[in-house]
N, C-alpha and C positions, 0 to 999 in steps of 0.2 A: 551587569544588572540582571535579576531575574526575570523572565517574560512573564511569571505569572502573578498578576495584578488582581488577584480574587479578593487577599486579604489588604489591598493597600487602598479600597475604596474607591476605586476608579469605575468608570461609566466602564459597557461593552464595549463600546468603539475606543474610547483608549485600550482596553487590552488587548481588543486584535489589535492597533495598533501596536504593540509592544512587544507582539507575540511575531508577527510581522517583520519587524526590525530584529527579534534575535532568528530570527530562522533566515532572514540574508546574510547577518552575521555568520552562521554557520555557514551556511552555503558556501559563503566569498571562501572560508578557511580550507572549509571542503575540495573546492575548486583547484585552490592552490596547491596544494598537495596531491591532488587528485592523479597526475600522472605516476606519480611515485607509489602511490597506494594500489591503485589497480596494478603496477607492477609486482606488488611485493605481496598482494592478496592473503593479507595477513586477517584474522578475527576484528573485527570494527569494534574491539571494545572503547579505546579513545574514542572513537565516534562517537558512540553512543554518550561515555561521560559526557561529553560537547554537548550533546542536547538537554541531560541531564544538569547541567552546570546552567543552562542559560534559562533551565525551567520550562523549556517544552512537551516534557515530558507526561503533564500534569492536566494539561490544559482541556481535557476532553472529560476528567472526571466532574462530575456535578459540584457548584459553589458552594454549596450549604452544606458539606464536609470538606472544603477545605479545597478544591479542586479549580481550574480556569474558568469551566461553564462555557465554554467553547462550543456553538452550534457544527453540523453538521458541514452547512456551507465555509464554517472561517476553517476548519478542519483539512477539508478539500484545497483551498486556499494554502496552507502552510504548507502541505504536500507538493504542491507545484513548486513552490518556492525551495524548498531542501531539494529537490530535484533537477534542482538547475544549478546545485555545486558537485551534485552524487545522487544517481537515480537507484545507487545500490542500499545506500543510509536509506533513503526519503522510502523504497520497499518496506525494510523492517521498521520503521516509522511509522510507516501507514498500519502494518498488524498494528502494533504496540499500543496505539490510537487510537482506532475502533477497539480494538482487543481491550483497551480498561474497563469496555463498556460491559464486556461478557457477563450475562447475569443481573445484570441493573433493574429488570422490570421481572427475573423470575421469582420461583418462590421460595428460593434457599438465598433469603438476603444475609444471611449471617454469613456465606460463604464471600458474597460480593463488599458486606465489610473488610473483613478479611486482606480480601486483597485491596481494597481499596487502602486500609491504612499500609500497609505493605509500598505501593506506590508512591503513597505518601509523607511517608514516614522514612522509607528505604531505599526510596527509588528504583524499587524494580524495575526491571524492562520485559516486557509481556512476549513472546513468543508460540507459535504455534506445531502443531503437526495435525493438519486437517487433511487433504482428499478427501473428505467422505463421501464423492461420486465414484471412487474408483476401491472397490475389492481387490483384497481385502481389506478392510480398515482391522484397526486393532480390536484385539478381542477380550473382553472382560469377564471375569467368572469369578464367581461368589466366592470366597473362601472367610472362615469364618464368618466374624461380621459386616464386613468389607468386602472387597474385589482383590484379584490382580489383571494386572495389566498385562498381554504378551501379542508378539508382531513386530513387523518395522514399517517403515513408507518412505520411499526412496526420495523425497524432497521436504525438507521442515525448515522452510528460510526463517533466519532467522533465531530457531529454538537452541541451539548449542552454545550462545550468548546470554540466552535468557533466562530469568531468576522463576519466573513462573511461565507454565506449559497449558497452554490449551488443545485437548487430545481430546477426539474423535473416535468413540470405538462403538462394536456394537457385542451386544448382551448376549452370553451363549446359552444356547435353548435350556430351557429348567430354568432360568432367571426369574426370581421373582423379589420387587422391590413395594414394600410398603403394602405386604399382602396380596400384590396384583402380579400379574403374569406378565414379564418384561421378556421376556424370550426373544430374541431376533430384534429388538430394538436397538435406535442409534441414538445412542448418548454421546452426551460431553461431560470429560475429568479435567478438573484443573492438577494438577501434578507439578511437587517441585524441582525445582534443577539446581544443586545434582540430587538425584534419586535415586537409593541402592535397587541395579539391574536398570537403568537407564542409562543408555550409550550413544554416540554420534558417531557415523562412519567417517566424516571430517572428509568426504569425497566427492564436494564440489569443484568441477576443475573446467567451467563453459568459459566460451569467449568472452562472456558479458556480466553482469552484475557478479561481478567475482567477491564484492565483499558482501553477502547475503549469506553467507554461511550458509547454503541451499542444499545441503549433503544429507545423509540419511541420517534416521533416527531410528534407536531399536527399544524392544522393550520386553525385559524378562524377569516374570511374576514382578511387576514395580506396584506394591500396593497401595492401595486406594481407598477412603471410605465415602460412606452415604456424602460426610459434610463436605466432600469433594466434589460431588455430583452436579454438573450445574444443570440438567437438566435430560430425559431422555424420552423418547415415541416412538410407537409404531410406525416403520417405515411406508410410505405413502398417504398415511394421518394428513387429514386435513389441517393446515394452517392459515392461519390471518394472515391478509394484505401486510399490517405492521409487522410482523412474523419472519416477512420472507424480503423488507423493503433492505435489507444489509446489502443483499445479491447488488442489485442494481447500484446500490453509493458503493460498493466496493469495488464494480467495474469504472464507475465515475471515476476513483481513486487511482488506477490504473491508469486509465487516461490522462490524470494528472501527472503523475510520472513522465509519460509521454511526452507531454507540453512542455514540463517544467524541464526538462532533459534537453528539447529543441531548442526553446528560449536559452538555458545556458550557453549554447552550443553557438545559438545565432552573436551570443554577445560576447562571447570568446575570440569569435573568426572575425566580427567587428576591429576589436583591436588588435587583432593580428593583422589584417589589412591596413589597419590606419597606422600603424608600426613598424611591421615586417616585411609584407608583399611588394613586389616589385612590377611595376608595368611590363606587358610584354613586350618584347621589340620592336614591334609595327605600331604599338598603341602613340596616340598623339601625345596621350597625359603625361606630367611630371610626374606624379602617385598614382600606385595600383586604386587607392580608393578615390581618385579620379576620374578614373578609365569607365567610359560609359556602360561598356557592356556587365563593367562586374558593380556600376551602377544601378543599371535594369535590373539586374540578377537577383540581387540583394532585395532590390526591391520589394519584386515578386517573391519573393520568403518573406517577406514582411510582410505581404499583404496573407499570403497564405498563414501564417502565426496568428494574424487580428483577426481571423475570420475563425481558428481554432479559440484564441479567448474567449470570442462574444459566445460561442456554442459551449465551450466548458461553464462559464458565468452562466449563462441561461440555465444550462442544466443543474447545475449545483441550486441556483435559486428553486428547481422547481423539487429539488430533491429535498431540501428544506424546509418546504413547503407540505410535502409529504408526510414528513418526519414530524411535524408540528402537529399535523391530524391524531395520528395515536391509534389509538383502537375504531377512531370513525375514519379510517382509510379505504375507504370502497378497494375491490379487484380491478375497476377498471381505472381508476386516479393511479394504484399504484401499476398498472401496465405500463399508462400514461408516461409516465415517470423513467420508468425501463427503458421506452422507445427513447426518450430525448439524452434519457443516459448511452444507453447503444450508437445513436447517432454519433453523440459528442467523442465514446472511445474510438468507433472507426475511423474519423476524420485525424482524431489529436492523433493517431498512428500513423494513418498515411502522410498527413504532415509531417509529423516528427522522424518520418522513416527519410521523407524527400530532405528537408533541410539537414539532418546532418551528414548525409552524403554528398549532395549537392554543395553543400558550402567548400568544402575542398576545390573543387572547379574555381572558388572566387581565392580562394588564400595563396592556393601554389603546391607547387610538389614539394617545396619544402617543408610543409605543414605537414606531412607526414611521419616527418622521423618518429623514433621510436619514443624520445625524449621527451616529445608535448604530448604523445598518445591521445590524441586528436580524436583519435577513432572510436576510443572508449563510447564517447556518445554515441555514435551509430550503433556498437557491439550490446551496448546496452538495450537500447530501446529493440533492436533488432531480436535478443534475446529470451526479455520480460514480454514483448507482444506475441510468443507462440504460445504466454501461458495459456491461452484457448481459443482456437481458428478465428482469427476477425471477420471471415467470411461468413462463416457462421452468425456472428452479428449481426452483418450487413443482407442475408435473408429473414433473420426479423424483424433489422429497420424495414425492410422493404414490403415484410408482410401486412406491416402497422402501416405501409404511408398507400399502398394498393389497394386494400382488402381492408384497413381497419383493424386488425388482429392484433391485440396487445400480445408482447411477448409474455409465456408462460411463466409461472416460477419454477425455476432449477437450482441445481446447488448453481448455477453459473449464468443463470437469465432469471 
């Protein structure tokens, strides 16, 4: 059945309900296969049909064209969830996700039709090639009445899977767009895939989120025009609070990955114990999940996971909450916002880092073969949380909870 209950006249609460139930659905499928897939770290095109077939795909574009209507917080919510059968899917899930939203409030709504019936209509899967903290980003020059597009960026999770491309470039000096002097500005092309002179280096090969497709992307003269543009400024331009609230629910989303990766992990090595494990020698117990010490243990992961929930939950409410303001989102609400989002991603890591290492301690040395790839969890979470120093977070939790100082806005706080 499809998760997406926009047109079948259902309240909110029944479709995240429904939305809910197909994203376990997935997961559970995910999981099970899970070992064999990160073995064989093939392109996650099935995957993705799986989400595409159960209608999660849809759920985040607006209902009054045909979309879920899916808030920010049930959005976050899904992401935990696909992330506790594959923290590598529930990644490119999370672009795809937010990314239908690309363009929804600017002023080329004709583009944002566009792809919306594309999504729609086709099922696209949304993919990116962003950095645009790190130089060089790709670079656009006028040709004709259009652009092209040339450069590459050594990591685009995700885009070599996807039907349409959200790219980051910046305007080469002489630019000028709509009469105005665009020279050295950082824009966004939506671009589609395949694109003649768009290439993939297919040269992702890390320990962890192996099905992310996270390999390079190139790009030579791939033309572009104005109705591509979704939007471009003067680098260091002033931005609204609304403007810049993505940074923050994107790290929240991250976080979620985190959680939802520990949580599978924790109910994985559950029934590993309560099936496989064997007490140790000296132990009193008949069963490993007897045996008090790997009682206590367990515990203590558990109590450390509720305490990652209540903090992911808090945060997502408050980022929701955020997001419902709009253009009357003060700097300091959305600081606000940052700090409880930073708080919740440092924790859900250092959590998520503890438990699925630690659980091996409770399962056995046999939980290691190669066969259950056990490890995947840890490899994963260990992987996706260098995508930018959590320490780094945890001095501007720390400058918010000392000093008061809302984190700044950056492409990454």
């Amino acid at each position: 059945m499809s998760a997406d209950g926009a047109r079948a006249g259902l309240s909110g609460e029944e479709r995240f309900r429904l939305w809910v139930e197909a994203a376990e659905q997935v997961a559970a499928e995910l999981r099970r296969t899970g070992a064999a897939r990160d073995a064989a770290g093939a392109d996650p095109v099935a995957e993705i049909e799986l989400l595409r077939q159960v209608g999660l795909l849809t759920i985040f574009l607006p209902e009054a064209i045909g979309g879920g209507g899916a808030s920010t917080r049930e959005v976050l919510r899904i992401i935990r969830v696909l992330a506790k059968g594959d923290t590598s899917i529930a990644q490119i899930a999370t672009y795809h996700l937010f990314g239908t939203a690309l363009g929804r409030n600017g002023a080329n709504q004709a583009l944002f039709a566009r792809r919306a019936e594309g999504f729609l209509r086709q099922g696209w899967f949304h993919g990116g090639v962003a950095q645009a903290a790190y130089e060089p980003l790709i670079s656009a020059t006028p040709q004709g009445t259009g652009f092209v597009l040339n450069g590459s960026k050594p990591f685009a999770s995700g885009a070599a899977v996807a039907d349409t491309l959200h790219v980051w470039v910046r305007f080469t000096p002489g630019t000028t767009i709509a009469g105005n002097d665009a020279g050295g500005h950082i824009g966004q092309f939506v671009v589609p895939n395949p694109a003649p002179g768009l290439s993939f280096g297919h040269d992702w090969d890390n320990m962890g989120q192996r099905l992310t497709v996270s390999g390079s992307a190139s790009f030579d003269n791939v033309a572009v025009s104005l109705d591509d543009l979704v939007a471009h400024r003067r680098e260091g331009a002033p931005q609204t609070p609304a403007e810049t609230l993505h940074v923050p629910i994107i790290q929240l989303a991250f976080g979620e990955l985190y959680l939802g990766t520990a949580l599978g992990a924790f109910e994985e090595a559950r029934d590993y114990i309560r099936t496989r494990s064997r007490p140790w020698l000296s132990s009193p117990a008949g069963k490993a999940s007897e045996d008090t010490l790997v009682v206590e243990r367990f515990g203590r992961l558990s109590v450390a996971l509720a305490s990652a929930v209540a903090l992911s939950d808090a945060a997502g409410e408050a980022a929701q909450r955020a997001a419902e303001r709009g253009s009357e989102l003060t700097e300091r609400e959305r600081g606000e916002v940052a700090a409880i989002a930073y708080q919740s991603k440092v924790h859900s890591t250092e959590v998520a880092l503890e438990v699925t290492s630690r659980l091996f301690e409770l399962m056995g040395a046999r939980a290691t073969t190669r066969a259950l790839s056990f490890d995947r969890y840890w490899r994963n979470v260990r992987t996706h949380s260098l995508h930018d120093p959590v320490h780094y977070k945890v001095l501007e939790v720390g400058d918010y909870a000392l000093n008061g100082t809302v984190p700044p806005p950056t492409y990454y706080s």
